[in-house]
C-alpha positions, 0 to 999 in steps of 0.5 A: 500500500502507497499512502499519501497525504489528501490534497484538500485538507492535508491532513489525513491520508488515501490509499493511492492504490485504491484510487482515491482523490480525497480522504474519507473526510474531506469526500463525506464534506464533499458528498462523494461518499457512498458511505455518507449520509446525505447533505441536510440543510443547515437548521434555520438561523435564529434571529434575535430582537435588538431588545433582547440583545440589549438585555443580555448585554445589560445582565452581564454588565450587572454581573459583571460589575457584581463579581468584582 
């Protein structure tokens, strides 16, 4: 067996003998795989209000200034 390492990430290796272009890895985030799962959306962004960003902001200015 001839290993080298994958031209996409440079971290792992493929078996040259094999005839692999990319490492298990990098063809699982590619979706070349026949092993990997199907490619899922990304789950939804979830917005948050500028008020309750400003909330959050404020607790921990408050709990910060409480700690010291």
């Amino acid at each position: 067996m001839k290993y080298t390492k994958c031209k996409r990430c440079d971290l792992n290796y493929i078996d040259l003998e094999k005839g692999q272009e990319y490492c298990d890895s990098c063809m699982r985030e590619l979706g070349r795989s026949p092993k990997s799962k199907p490619t899922q959306a990304h789950r939804p962004v979830r917005v948050i209000s500028p008020t309750k960003v400003n909330r959050f902001i404020l607790f921990f200015k408050a709990a910060r200034l409480t700690l010291k």
